[in-house]
C-alpha positions in Angstrom: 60.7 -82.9 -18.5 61.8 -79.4 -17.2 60.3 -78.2 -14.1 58.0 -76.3 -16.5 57.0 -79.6 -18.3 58.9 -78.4 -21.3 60.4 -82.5 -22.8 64.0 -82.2 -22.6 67.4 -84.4 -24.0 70.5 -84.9 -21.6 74.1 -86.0 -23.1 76.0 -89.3 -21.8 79.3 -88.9 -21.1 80.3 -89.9 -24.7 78.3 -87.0 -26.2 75.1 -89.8 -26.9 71.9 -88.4 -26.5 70.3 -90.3 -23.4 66.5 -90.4 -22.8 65.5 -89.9 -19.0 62.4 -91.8 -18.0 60.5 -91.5 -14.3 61.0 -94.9 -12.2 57.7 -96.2 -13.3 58.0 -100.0 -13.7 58.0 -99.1 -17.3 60.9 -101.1 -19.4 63.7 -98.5 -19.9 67.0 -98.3 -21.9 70.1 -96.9 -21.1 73.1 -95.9 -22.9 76.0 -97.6 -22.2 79.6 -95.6 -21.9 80.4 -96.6 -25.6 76.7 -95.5 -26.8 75.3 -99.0 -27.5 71.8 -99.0 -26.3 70.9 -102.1 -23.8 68.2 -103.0 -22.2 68.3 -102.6 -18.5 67.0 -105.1 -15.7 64.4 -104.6 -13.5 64.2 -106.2 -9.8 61.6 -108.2 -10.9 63.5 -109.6 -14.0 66.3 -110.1 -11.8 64.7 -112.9 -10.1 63.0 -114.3 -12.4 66.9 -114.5 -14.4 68.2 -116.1 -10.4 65.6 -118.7 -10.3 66.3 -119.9 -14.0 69.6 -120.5 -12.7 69.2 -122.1 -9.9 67.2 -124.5 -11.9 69.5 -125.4 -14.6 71.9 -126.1 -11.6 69.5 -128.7 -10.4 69.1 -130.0 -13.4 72.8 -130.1 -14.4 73.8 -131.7 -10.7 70.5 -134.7 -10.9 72.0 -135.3 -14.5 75.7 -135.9 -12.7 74.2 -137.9 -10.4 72.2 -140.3 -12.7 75.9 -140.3 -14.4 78.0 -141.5 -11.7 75.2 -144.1 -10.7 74.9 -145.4 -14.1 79.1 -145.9 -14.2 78.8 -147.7 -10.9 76.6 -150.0 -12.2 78.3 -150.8 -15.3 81.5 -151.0 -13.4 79.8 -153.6 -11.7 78.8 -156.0 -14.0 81.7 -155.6 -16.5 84.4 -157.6 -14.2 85.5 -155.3 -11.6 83.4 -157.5 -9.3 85.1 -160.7 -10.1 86.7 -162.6 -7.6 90.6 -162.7 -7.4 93.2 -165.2 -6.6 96.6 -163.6 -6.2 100.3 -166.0 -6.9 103.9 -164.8 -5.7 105.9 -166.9 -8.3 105.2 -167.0 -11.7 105.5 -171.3 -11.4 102.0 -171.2 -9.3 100.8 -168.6 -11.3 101.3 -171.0 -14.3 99.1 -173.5 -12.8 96.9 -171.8 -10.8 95.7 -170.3 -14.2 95.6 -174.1 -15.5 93.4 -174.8 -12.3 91.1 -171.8 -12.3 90.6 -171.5 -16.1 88.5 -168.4 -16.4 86.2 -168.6 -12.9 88.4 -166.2 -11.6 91.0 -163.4 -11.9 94.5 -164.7 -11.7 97.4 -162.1 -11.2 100.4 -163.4 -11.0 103.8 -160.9 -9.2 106.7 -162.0 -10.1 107.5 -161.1 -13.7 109.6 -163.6 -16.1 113.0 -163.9 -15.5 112.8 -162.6 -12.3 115.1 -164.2 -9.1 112.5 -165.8 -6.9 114.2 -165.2 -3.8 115.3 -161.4 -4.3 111.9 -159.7 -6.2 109.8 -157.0 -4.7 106.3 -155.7 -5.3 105.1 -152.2 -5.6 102.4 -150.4 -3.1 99.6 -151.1 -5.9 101.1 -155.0 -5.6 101.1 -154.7 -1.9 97.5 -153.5 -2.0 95.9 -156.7 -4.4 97.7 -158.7 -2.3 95.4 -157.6 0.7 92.2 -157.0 -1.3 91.8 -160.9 -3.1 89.9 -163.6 -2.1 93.1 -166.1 -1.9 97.1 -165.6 -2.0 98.8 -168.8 -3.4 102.5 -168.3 -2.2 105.8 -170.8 -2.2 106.5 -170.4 1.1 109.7 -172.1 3.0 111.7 -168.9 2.9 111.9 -168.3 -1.0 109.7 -165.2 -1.4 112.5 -163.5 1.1 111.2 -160.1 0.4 107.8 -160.8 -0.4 107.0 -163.0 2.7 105.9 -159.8 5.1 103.6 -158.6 2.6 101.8 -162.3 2.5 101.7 -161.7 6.7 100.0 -158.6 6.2 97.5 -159.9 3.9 96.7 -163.0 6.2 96.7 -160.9 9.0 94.1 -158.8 7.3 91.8 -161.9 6.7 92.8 -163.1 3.3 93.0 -166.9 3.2 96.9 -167.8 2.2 97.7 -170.7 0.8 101.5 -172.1 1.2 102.3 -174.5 -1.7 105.8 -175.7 -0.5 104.9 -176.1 3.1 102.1 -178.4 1.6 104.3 -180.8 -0.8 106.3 -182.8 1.7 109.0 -180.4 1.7 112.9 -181.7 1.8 115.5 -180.8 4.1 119.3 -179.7 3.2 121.7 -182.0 3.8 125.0 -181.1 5.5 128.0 -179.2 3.6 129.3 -182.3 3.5 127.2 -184.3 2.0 126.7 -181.4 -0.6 124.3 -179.3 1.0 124.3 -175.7 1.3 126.6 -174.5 4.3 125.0 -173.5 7.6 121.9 -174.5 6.4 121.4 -178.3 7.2 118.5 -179.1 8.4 116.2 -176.3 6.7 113.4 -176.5 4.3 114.2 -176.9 0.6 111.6 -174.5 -1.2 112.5 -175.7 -4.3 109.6 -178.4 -4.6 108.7 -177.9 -8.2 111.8 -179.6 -9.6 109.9 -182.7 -8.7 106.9 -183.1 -10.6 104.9 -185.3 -8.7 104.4 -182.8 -5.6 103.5 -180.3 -8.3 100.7 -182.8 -9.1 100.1 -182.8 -5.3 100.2 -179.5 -5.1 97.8 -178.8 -8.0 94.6 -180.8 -6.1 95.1 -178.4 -2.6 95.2 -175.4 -4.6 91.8 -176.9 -6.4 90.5 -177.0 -2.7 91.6 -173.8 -1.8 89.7 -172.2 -4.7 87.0 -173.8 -3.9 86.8 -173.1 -0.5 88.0 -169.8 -0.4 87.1 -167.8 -3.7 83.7 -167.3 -4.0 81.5 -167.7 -7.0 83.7 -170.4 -8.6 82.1 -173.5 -10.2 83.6 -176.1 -7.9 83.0 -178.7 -10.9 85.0 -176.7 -13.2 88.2 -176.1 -11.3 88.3 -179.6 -9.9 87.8 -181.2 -13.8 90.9 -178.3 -14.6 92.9 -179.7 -12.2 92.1 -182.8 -12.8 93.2 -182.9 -16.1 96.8 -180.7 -15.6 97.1 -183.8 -12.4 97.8 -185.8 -15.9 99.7 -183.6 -17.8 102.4 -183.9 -15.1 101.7 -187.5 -14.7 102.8 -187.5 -18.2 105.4 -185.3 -17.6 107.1 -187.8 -14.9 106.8 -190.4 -17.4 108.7 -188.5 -20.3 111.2 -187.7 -17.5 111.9 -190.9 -16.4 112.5 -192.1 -20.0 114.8 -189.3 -20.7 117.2 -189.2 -17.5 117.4 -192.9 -18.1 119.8 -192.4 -20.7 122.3 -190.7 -18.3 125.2 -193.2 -17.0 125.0 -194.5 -13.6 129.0 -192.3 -13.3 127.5 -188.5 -14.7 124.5 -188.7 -12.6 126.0 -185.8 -10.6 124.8 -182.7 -10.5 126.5 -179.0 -9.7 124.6 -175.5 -10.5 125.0 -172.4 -9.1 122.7 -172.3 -5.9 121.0 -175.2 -4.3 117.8 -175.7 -6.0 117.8 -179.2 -7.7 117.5 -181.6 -4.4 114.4 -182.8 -5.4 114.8 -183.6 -8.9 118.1 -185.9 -7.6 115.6 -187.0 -4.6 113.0 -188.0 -7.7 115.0 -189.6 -10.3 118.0 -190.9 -8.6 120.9 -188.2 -9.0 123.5 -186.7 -6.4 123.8 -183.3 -5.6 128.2 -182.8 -5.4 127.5 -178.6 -4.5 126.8 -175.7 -5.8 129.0 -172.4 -6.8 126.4 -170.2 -4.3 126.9 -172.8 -1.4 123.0 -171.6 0.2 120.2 -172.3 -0.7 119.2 -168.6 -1.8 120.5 -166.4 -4.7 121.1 -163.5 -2.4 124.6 -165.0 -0.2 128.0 -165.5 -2.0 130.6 -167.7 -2.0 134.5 -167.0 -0.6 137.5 -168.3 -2.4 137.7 -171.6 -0.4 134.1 -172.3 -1.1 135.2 -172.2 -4.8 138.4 -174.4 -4.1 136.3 -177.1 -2.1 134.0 -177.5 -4.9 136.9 -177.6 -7.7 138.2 -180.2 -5.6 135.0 -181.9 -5.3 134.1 -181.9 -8.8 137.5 -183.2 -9.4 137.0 -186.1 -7.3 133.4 -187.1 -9.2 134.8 -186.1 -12.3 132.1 -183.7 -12.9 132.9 -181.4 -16.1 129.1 -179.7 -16.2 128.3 -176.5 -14.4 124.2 -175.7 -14.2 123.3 -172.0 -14.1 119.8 -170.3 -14.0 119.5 -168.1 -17.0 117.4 -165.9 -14.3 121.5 -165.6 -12.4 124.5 -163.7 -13.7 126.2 -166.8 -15.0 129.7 -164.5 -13.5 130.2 -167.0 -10.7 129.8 -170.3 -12.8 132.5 -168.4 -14.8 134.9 -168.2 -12.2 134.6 -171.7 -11.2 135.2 -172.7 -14.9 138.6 -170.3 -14.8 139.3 -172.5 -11.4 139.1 -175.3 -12.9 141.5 -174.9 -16.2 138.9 -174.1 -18.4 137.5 -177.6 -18.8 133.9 -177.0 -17.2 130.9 -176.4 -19.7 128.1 -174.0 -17.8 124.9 -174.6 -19.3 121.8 -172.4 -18.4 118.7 -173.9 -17.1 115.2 -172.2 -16.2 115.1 -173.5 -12.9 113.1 -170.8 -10.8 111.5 -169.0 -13.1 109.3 -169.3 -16.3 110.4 -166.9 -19.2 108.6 -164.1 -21.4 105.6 -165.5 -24.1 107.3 -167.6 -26.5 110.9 -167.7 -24.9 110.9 -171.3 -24.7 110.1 -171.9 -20.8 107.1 -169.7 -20.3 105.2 -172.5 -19.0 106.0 -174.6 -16.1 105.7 -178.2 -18.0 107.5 -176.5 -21.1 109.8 -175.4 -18.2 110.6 -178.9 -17.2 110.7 -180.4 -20.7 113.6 -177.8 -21.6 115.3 -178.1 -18.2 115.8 -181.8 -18.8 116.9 -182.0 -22.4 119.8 -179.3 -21.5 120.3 -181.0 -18.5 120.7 -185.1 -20.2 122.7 -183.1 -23.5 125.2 -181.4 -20.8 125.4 -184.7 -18.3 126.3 -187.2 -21.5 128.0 -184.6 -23.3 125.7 -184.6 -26.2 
């Protein structure tokens, strides 16, 4: 309206006509820049829109919550809850998992084909290590770059169990009775070649589960145990038969780090050396170490080298070179178990193939 109440018209910017209107409370429109007519908000609309909001926010953040409480739950009683047993070498972890069936979580670190005495584990390894109920480990200095890991974990409360310091471990002998050099005197960790203190072996790791890993059906591991205990029992047997067709002269044995002492301790061969004279993967021999066991093989008229398919067989090489050419270097699984089918991916199927390459290579079958 004009000052003399004569109804007037203004022009928007854009040339659009634009109704005025007093401040009334009254719903009014305005004309926006491009002439589209919108409807404008009054400060009572404009809380009514804020509190709508802030509603839908509450609703939206109680729905999140009742989303993440629901996944905890679930989580919870689909496994993640499960109690865990942890195994270094992938020989426990082969019968540990014979032993706990499926009342527990085995993981096993050491992957097949993998050098006991030289594998490491990741942080996330590092981490389950400290964060299961039990940690079966060989012990005696094999895991040499696991072992501080194991520490940690026992250190942090986790009950450790060590299998070889448990199976009436062997000492080396002297380098001149064939034993690794510098290293008389020392544990053997390479109990397993011996079948009976695997059976030994498998009744305390029962008891450790049982003692240790909580919500376990003591019944159930000790009957599993119980009936691997004669699997190896059969295992010795089928052993005993088979080495017995090995001549009194070939029952001599050289391989390319010291690891068979108590298979020749258990069924009655001698250990002449090794091309590795320790007791670990990770030293190396000199060139007199390779002339003294030339000269000893000589002597016993050994012919057979024995290498671990897990070893470059380049050092079993040499010493066939050293020794004319005459030397056949047969590969053995003899610290650890191969991939799903590969032929040693058990620790009894381990042994079985183990001793048929090992009678074929002593008689020269």
């Amino acid at each position: 309206m004009s000052r003399t109440g004569t109804r007037h018209r203004t022009m928007s910017r854009t040339g659009v006509r634009n109704r005025s209107t007093k401040r009334t409370g009254v719903r009014k429109w305005t004309i926006s820049r491009t002439g589209t007519r919108r409807r404008a908000m009054t400060p009572a609309g404009i809380r009514r829109r804020a509190g709508a909001g802030t509603a839908h926010a509450r609703h939206l953040i109680a729905g999140l919550l009742a989303l993440v409480t629901a996944m905890t739950v679930t989580a919870c009683t689909t496994g993640d809850d499960r109690p865990a047993v942890v195994v270094t070498t992938n020989i426990l972890g082969d019968v540990t998992r014979e032993i706990v069936g499926d009342q527990a979580d085995v993981t096993v670190l050491m992957k097949p084909n993998a050098d006991p005495h030289s594998f490491g584990l990741s942080a996330v390894q590092a981490a389950e290590l400290e964060q299961a109920d039990l940690v079966v480990h060989n012990g005696l200095g094999l895991e040499e770059n696991v072992q501080r890991h194991v520490d940690a974990a026992r250190a942090a409360g986790v009950a450790t169990f060590a299998a070889g310091e448990a199976a009436d471990p062997l000492t080396f002998h002297t380098a001149d009775d064939g034993g690794p050099e510098g290293e008389e005197g020392q544990p053997d960790p390479h109990f397993w070649t011996d079948p009976d203190r695997m059976r030994k072996v498998t009744g305390l790791i029962a008891d450790q589960v049982v003692e240790h890993v909580k919500g376990v059906d003591p019944g159930t591991i000790r009957a599993n145990a119980e009936r691997y205990a004669e699997e190896l029992t059969d295992l010795t047997t089928w052993m005993e038969k088979s080495f017995g067709g090995v001549p009194e002269d070939r029952r001599a044995l050289v391989t390319n780090h010291h690891v068979f002492g108590y298979l020749a301790d258990r069924f009655g061969f001698e250990v002449i050396g090794a091309v590795v004279p320790s007791g670990t993967t990770l030293a190396s021999p000199s060139s007199s170490d390779l002339r003294s066991l030339t000269e000893a093989m000589e002597r016993a008229g050994v012919r057979t080298v024995f290498a671990d398919s897990s070893q470059p067989r380049r050092l079993a090489d040499v010493l066939r070179t050293e020794t004319g050419g005459g030397v056949r270097v047969i590969a053995l699984h003899s610290e650890s178990l191969t991939a799903e089918g590969a032929g040693a991916d058990t620790y009894l199927r381990m042994m079985r193939s183990n001793t048929t390459a090992m009678v074929t290579g002593l008689t020269g079958g």
